[in-house]
C-alpha positions in Angstrom: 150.5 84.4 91.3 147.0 82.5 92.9 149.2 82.2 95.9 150.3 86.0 96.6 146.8 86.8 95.9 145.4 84.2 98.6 147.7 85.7 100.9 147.2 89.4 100.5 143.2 88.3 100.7 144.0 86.7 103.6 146.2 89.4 105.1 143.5 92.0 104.5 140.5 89.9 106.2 142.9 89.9 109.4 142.5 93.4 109.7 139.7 94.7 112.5 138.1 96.9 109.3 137.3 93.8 107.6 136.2 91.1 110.0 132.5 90.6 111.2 131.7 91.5 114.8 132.1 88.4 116.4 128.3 88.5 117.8 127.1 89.5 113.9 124.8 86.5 112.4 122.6 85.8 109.5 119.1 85.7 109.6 116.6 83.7 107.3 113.1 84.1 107.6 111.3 81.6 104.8 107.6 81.6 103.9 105.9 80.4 100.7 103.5 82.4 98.7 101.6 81.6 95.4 103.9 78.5 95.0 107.0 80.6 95.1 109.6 80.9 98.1 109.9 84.1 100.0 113.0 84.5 101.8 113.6 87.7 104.0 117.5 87.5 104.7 119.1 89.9 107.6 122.9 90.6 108.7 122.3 91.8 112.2 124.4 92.1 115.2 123.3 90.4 118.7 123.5 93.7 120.7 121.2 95.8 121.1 120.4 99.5 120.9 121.2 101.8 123.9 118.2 102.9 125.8 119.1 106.6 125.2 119.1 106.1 121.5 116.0 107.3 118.9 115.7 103.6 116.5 114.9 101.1 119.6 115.3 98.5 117.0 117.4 95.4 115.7 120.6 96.0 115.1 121.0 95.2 111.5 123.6 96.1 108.7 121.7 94.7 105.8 118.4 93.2 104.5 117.3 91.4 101.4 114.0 90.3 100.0 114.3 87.1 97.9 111.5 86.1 96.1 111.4 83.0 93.7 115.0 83.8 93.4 115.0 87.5 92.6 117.1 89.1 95.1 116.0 92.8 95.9 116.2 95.5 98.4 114.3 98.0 100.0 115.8 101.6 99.7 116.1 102.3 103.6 118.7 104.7 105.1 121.1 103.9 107.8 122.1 106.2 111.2 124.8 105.6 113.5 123.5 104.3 116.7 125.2 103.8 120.1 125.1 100.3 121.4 125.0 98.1 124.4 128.5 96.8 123.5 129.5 100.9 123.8 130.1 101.5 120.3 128.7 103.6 117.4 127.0 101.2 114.8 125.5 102.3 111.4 122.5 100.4 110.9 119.3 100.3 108.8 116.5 103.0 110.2 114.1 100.9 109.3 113.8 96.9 109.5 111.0 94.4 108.7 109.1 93.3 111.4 106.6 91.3 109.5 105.8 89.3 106.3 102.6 87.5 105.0 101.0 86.3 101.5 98.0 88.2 100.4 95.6 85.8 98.2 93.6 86.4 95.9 91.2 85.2 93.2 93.9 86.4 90.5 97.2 85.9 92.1 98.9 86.6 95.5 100.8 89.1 97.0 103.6 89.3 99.7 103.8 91.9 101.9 106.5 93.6 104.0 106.3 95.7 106.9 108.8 97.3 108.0 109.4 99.6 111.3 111.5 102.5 112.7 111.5 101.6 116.1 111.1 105.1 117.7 107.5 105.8 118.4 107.0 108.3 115.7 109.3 106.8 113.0 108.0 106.0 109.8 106.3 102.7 108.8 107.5 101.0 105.5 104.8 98.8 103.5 105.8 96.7 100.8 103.7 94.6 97.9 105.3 92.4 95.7 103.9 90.2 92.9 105.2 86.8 93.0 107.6 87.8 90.6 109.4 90.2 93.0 108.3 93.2 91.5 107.3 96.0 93.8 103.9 96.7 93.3 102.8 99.2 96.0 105.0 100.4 98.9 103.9 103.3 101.2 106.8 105.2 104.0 104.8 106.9 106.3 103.8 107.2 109.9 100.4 108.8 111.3 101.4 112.0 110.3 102.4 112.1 106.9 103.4 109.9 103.9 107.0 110.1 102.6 106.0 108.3 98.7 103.9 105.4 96.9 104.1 103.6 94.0 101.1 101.9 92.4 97.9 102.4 94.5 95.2 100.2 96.3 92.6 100.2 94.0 95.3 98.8 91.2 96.5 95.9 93.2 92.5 95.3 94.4 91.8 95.0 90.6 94.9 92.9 89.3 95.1 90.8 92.0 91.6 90.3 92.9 92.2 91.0 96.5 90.1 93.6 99.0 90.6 96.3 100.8 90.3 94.9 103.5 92.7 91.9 103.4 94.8 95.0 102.5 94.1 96.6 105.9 94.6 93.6 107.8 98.1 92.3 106.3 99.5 93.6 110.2 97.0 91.8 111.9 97.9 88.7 110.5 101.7 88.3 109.2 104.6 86.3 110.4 106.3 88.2 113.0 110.0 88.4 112.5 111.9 87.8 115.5 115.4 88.9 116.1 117.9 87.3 117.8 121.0 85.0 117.2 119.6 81.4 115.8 
């Protein structure tokens, strides 16, 4: 029985539908923050977006926040996008381009930014406690804002944090960079 199951598992991984592009890879961006481990984790391809497209951004399938183990995951749709291998790809809208650890005098914060890649595409912001739950997120772009949970003035108080370490989390997070490792 253990053996026509290996088989038929086998048999359906042969098939195109269910291999991995062979240019797909998995990318692990760690950092620490308030004595817990932060790990942004990314299933992206190594081709890129055609020119002509709207999301002028990574191409990638999947991402996952893990924070001191707690594996979560941003609600971000996916479009079909032609790439430079001449194919149609579904991949996230929006990716995360950045990540940092707000401190402050009563605890610490990570943040995620996340970006549309088309000019006018909205902006994700993310704050998690330490715990990985989402504290405050805003999806929005200089025109208008899509949603929040949570507000600034809450995590300024529970946290102990300012405003404007809030307003400069951009200015001074790890950059995510794509590309194959």
């Amino acid at each position: 029985m253990n053996r026509l199951l290996a088989s038929s598992l086998s048999l359906l991984l042969s098939f195109p539908a269910f291999a991995a592009p062979k240019d797909a890879y998995t990318q692990r961006d760690v950092m620490q923050c308030g004595g817990v481990e932060v790990v942004m984790v990314s299933s992206c391809r190594s081709v890129t977006v055609d020119d002509a497209e709207t999301h002028l951004i990574p191409v990638c399938s999947d991402q996952t926040i893990n924070i001191g183990g707690k594996v979560l995951r941003r609600n971000i749709d996916k479009v079909s996008q032609l790439t430079s291998d001449g194919k149609k790809t579904k991949m996230l809208s929006n990716v995360a381009v950045e990540m940092d650890c707000v401190k402050g005098s009563k605890g610490s914060l990570v943040f995620i930014g996340g970006y549309g890649g088309c000019g006018s595409c909205p902006e994700w912001r993310g704050y998690y406690s330490t715990a990985g739950r989402l504290e405050h997120y805003s999806y929005s772009n200089s025109y208008r804002s899509f949603g929040s949970k949570g507000s600034w003035e809450g995590l300024i108080e529970a946290y102990g944090i300012t405003e404007r370490q809030l307003q400069q989390t951009s200015l001074v997070a790890k950059r995510i960079e794509y590309g194959q490792p």
